[in-house]
C-alpha positions as a Python dict, from the first residue, in 0.01 Angstrom:
ca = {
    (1, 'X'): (0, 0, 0),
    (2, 'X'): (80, 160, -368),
    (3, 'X'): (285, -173, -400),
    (4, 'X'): (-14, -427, -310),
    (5, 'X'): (-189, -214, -570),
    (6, 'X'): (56, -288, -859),
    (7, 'X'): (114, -632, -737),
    (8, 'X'): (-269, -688, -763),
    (9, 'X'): (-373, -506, -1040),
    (10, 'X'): (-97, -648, -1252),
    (11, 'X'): (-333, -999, -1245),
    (12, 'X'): (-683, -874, -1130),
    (13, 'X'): (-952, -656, -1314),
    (14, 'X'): (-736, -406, -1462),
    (15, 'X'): (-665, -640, -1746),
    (16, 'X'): (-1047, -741, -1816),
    (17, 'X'): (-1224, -571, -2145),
    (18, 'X'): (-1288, -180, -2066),
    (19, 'X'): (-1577, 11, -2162),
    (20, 'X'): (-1732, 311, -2047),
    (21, 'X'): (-2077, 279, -1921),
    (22, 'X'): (-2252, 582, -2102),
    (23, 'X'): (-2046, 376, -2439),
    (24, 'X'): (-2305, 86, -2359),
    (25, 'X'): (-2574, 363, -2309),
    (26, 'X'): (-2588, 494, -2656),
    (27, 'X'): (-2602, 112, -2785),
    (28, 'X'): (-2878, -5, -2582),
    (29, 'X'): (-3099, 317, -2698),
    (30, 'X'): (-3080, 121, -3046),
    (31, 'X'): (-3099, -193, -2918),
    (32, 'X'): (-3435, -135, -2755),
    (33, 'X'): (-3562, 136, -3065),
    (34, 'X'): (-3613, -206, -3284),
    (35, 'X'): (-3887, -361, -3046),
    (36, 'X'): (-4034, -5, -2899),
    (37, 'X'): (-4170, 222, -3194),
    (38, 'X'): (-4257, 464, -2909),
    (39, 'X'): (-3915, 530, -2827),
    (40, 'X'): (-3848, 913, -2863),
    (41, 'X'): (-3438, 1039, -2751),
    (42, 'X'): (-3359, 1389, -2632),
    (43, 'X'): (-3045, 1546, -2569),
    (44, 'X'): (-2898, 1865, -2458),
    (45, 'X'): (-2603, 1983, -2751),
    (46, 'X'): (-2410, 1694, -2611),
    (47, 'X'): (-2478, 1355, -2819),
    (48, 'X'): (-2168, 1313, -2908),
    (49, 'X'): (-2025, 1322, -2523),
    (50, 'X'): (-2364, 1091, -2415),
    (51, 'X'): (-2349, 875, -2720),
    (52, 'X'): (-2706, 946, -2783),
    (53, 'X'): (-2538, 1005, -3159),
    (54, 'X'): (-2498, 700, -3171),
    (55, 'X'): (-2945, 663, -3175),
    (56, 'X'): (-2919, 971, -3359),
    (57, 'X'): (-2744, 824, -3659),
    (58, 'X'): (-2967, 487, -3649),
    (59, 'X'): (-3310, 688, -3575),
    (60, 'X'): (-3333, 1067, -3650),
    (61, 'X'): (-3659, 1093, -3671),
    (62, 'X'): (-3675, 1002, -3312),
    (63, 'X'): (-3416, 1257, -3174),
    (64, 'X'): (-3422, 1584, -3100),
    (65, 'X'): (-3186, 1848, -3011),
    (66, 'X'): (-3285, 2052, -2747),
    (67, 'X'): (-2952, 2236, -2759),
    (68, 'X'): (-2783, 2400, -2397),
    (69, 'X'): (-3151, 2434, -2218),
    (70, 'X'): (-3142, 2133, -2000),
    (71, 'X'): (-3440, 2265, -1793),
    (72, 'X'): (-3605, 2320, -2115),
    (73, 'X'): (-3502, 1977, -2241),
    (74, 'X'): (-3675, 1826, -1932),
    (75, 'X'): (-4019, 2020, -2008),
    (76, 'X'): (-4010, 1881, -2373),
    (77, 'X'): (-3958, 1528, -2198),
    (78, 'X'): (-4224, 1570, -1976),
    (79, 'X'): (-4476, 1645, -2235),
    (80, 'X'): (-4371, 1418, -2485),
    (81, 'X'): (-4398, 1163, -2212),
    (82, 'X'): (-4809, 1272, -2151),
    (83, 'X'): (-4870, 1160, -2476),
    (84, 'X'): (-4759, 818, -2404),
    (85, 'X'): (-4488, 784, -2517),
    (86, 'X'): (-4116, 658, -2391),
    (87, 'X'): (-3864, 900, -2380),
    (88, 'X'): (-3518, 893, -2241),
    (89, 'X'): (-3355, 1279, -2148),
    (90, 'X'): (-2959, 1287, -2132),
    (91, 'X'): (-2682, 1550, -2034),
    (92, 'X'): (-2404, 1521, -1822),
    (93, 'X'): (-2525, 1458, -1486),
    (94, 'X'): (-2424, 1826, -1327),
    (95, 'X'): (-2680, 1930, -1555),
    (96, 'X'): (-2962, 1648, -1605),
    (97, 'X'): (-2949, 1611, -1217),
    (98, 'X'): (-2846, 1993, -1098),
    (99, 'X'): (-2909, 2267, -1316),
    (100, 'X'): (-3262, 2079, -1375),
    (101, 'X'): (-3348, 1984, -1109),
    (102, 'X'): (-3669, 2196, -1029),
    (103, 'X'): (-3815, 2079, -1352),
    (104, 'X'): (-3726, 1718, -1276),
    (105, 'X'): (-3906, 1766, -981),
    (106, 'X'): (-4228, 1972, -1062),
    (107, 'X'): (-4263, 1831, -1422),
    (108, 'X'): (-4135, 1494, -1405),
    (109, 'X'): (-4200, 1313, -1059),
    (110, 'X'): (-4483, 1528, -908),
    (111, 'X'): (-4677, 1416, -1263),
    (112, 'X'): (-4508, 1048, -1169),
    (113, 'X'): (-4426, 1068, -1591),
    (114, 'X'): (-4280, 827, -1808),
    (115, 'X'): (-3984, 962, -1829),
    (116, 'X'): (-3577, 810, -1834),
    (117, 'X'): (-3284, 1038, -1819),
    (118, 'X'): (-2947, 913, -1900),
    (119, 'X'): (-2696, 1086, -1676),
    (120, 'X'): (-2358, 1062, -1811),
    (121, 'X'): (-2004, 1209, -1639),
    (122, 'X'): (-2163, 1111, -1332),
    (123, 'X'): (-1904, 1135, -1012),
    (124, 'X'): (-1560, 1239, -1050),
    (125, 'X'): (-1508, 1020, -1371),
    (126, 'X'): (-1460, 1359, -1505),
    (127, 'X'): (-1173, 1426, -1330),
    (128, 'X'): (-994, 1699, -1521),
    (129, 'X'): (-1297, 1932, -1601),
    (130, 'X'): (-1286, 1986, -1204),
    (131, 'X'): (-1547, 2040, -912),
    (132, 'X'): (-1750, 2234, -1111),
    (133, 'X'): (-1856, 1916, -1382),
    (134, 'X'): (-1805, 1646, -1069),
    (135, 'X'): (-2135, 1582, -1012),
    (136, 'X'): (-2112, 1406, -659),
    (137, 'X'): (-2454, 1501, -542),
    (138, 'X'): (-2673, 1372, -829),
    (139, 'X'): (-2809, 1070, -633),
    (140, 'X'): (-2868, 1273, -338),
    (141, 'X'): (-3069, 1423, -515),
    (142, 'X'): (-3237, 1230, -731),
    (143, 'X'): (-3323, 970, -469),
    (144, 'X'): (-3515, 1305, -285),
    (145, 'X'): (-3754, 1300, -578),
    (146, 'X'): (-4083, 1073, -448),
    (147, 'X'): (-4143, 783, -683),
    (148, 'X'): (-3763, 817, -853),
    (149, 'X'): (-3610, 529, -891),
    (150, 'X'): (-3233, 609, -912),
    (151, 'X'): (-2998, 321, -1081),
    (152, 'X'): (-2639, 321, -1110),
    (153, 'X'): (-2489, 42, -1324),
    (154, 'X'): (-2148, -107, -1283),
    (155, 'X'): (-1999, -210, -1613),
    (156, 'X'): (-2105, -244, -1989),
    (157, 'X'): (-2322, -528, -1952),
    (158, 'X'): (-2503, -393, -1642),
    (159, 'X'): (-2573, -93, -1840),
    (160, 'X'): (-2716, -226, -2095),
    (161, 'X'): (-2925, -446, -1893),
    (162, 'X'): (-3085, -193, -1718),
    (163, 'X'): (-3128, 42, -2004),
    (164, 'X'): (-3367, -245, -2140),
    (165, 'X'): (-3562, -317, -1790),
    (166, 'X'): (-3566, 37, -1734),
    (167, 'X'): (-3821, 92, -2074),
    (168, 'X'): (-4058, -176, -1924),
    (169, 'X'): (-4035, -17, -1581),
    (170, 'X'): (-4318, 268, -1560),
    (171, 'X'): (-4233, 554, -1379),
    (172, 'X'): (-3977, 835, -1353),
    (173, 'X'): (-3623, 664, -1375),
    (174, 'X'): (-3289, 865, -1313),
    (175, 'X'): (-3014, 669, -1440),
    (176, 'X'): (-2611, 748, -1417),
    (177, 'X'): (-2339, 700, -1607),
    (178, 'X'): (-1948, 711, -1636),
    (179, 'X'): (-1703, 901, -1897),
    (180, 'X'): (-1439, 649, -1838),
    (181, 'X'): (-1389, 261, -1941),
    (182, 'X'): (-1471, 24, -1642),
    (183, 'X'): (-1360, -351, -1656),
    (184, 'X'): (-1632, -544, -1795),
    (185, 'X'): (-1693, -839, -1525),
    (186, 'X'): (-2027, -979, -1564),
    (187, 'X'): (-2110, -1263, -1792),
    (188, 'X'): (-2384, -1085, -2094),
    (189, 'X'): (-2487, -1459, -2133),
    (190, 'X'): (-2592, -1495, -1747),
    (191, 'X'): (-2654, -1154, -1651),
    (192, 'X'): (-2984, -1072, -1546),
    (193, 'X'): (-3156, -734, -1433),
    (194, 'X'): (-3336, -667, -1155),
    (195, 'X'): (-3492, -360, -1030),
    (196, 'X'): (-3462, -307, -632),
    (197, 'X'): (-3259, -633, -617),
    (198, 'X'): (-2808, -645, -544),
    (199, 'X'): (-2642, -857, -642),
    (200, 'X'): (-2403, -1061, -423),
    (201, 'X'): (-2086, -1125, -654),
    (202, 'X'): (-1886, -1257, -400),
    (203, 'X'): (-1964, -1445, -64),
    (204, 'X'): (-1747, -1411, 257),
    (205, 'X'): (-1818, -1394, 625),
    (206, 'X'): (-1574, -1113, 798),
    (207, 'X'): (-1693, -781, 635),
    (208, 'X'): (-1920, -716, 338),
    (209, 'X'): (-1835, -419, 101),
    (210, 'X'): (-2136, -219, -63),
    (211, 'X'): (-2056, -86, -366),
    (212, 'X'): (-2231, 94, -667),
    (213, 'X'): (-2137, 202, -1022),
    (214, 'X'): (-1783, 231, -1113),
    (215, 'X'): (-1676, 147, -728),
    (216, 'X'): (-1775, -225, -790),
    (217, 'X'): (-1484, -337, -938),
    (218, 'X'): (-1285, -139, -710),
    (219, 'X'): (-1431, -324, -423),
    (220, 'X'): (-1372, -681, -610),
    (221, 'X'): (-1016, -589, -664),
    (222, 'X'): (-989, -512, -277),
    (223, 'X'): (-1195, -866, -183),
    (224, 'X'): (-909, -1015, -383),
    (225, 'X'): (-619, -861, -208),
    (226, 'X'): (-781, -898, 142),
    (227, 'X'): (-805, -1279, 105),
    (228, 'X'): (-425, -1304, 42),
    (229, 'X'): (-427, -1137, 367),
    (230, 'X'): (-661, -1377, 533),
    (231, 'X'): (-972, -1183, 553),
    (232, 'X'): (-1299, -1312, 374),
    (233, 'X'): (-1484, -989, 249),
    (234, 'X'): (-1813, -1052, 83),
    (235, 'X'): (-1893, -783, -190),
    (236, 'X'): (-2283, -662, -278),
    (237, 'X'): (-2333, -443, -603),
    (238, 'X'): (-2632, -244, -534),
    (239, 'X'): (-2704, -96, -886),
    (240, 'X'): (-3031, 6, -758),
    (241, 'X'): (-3015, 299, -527),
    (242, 'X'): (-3364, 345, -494),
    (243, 'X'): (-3586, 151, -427),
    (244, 'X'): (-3261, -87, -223),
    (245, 'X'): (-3244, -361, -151),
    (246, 'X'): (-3329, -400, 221),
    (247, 'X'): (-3282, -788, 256),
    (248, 'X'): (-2925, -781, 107),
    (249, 'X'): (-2816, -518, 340),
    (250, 'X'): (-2959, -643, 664),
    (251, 'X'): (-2894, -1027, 552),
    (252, 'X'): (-2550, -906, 538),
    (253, 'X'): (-2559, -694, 878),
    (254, 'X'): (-2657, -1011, 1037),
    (255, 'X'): (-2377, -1240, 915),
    (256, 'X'): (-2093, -1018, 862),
    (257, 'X'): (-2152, -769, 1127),
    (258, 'X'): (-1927, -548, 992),
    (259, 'X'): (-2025, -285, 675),
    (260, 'X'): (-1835, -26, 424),
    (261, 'X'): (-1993, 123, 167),
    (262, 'X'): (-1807, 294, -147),
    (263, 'X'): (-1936, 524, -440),
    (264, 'X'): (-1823, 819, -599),
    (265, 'X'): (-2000, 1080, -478),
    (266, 'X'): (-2105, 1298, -163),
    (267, 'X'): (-2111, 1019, 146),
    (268, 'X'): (-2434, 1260, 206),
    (269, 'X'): (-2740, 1146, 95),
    (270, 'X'): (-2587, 873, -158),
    (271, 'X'): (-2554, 509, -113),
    (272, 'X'): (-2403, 494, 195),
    (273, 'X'): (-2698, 722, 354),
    (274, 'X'): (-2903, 494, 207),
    (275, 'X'): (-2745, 172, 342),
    (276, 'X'): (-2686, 352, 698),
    (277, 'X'): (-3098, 445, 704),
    (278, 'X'): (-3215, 60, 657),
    (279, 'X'): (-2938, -63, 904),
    (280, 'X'): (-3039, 169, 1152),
    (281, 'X'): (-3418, 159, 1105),
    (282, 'X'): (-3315, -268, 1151),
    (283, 'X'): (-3226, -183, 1521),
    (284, 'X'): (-2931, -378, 1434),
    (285, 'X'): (-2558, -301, 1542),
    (286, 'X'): (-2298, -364, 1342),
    (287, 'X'): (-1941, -189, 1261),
    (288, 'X'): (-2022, 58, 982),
    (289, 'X'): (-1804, 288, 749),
    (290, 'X'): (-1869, 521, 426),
    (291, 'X'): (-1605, 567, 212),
    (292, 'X'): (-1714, 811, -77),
    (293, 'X'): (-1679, 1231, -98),
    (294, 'X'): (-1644, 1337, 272),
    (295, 'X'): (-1825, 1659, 245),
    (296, 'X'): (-1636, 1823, 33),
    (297, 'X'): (-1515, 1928, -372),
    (298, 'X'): (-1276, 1712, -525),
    (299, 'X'): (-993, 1814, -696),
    (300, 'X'): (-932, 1828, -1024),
    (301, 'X'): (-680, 1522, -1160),
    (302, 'X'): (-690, 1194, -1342),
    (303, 'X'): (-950, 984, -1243),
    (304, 'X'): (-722, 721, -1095),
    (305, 'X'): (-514, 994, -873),
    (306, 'X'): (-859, 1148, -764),
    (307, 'X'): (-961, 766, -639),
    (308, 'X'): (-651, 710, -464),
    (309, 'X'): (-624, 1093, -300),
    (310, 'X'): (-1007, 1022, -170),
    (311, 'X'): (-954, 649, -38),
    (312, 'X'): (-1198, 511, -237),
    (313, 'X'): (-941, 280, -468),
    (314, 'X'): (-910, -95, -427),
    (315, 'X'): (-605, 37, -170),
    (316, 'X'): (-840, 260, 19),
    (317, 'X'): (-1120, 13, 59),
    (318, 'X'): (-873, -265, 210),
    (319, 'X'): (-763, 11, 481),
    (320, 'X'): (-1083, 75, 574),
    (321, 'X'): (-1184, -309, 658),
    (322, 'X'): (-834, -317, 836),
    (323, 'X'): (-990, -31, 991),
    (324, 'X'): (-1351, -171, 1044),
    (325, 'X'): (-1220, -528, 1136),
    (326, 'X'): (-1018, -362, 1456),
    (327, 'X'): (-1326, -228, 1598),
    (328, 'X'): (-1485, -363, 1878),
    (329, 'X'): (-1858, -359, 1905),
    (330, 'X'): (-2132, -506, 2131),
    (331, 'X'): (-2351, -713, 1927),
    (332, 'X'): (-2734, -740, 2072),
    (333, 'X'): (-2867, -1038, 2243),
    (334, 'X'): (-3192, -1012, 2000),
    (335, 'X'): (-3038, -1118, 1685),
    (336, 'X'): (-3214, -1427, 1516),
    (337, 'X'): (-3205, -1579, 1122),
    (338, 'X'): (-3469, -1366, 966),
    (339, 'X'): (-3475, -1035, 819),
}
């Protein structure tokens, strides 16, 4: 398998344009601060780690410093928000999503408030600062929260795209981001944003592969190398955990039949729960595998190794649809062309 991996990668994503999500953060913070005066950035000691700096430097009379009090931080958010205006909270995930998460809760979506925080080192992108900065559980949750919409972009352009749409969007918004460069695949000039909605990047009729945030181009890498091998996987990028998007799923349940879903993070509670909960509230069978965290701490490595070690690498996703594709499974009588 390692050699299929080199023999793909030498000519598939690994050689697109790189850039790491929470990167294309910091620059769509300015972006949008030139048409929304309201726009107020907070940050916990970390802006040079979030690139919120980089709003800093263009706007400092719009960011504060909250300093290592990310509960704190999250209280100043939630009443800056009551006054109207936009603001966008960031930490590193482990924080923004864990160590705050009571405040997030009480302050931020019981009050249904304004508010956008901008979770970077999300997942085990932060491989080498171990289990303890690995946030795997932040969409868990996040998507727990009532009225929190939870998005997880895939590359620069997705990121930035959201970041926008996410300032018009009213409501309580948690959004993650990676430390690490990701292959930028989608065109800036065609992309377009959509809250609740995946996006279907690549059709095929044997197996469909769900994937989210960094594990999208993982998942296009494996469609790739599974059609030299004669299988025709179809790959979704659901960028929008919560609210999903219910007709991609079960449109794909009905004409694939067969399902794997990859993210990094917990397979509890994260995208796969969530893909598993409107499949099975569908009544409709279909083969289904998560590929993710399996209950568990990861270990502390290079990104790449941790990937590999967890199955959840472009090799590790085309096992599973071997795996998923040499299943047997009844398929009901009461299946019909509408979701």
């Amino acid at each position: 398998s390692h050699s299929l991996k080199r023999n793909y990668r030498s000519k598939g994503y690994t050689d697109m344009e790189k850039k790491a999500t929470r990167d294309s953060y910091g620059e769509a913070l300015v972006m949008l601060a030139e048409k929304r005066p309201d726009l107020v950035v907070l940050d916990a000691d970390l802006a040079a780690a979030t690139k919120t700096g980089i709003f800093k430097k263009a706007h400092p009379d719009r960011f504060f410093d909250c300093g290592i009090a990310e509960a704190n931080m999250m209280g100043v958010a939630a009443g800056i928000a009551s006054t109207g205006k936009l603001v966008f909270a960031s930490s590193f995930a482990m924080f923004a999503a864990g160590r705050a998460f009571e405040i997030v809760r009480n302050s931020i979506g019981y009050p249904h408030l304004n508010v956008k925080i901008g979770a970077t080192h999300a997942g085990i992108s932060v491989g080498e600062d171990g289990a303890s900065h690995q946030c795997n559980e932040d969409i868990a949750l996040m998507r727990s929260i009532p009225g929190m919409t939870v998005i997880n972009p895939a590359d620069d352009v997705e990121a930035k795209a959201a970041v926008l749409a996410m300032a018009d969007y009213v409501g309580p918004t948690y959004m993650r981001f990676g430390r690490l460069a990701a292959p930028i695949f989608n065109d800036a000039a065609t992309y377009k944003f959509e809250v609740g909605k995946g996006i279907q990047l690549k059709d095929g009729k044997d197996v469909t592969i769900i994937a989210t945030g960094l594990m999208v181009s993982e998942a296009l890498e494996a469609a790739k190398a599974l059609k030299e091998q004669g299988v025709d996987a179809r790959v979704i990028n659901i960028h929008t955990i919560k609210p999903i998007d219910r007709e991609a799923i079960l449109k794909a349940v009905m004409e694939t039949r067969r399902i794997i879903t990859v993210e990094d993070h917990n397979v509890s509670g994260g995208l796969g729960s969530a893909v598993a909960e409107v499949v099975v509230e569908s009544g409709k069978g279909c083969a289904f595998k998560q590929l993710g965290i399996q209950d568990k701490f990861a270990p502390i490595g290079l990104h790449e190794d941790i990937m590999s070690m967890l199955g959840i690498d472009s090799n590790g996703i085309v096992d599973a649809v071997r795996e998923v594709m040499g299943k047997d499974f009844e398929l009901d009588d009461d299946w019909d062309d509408e979701v």
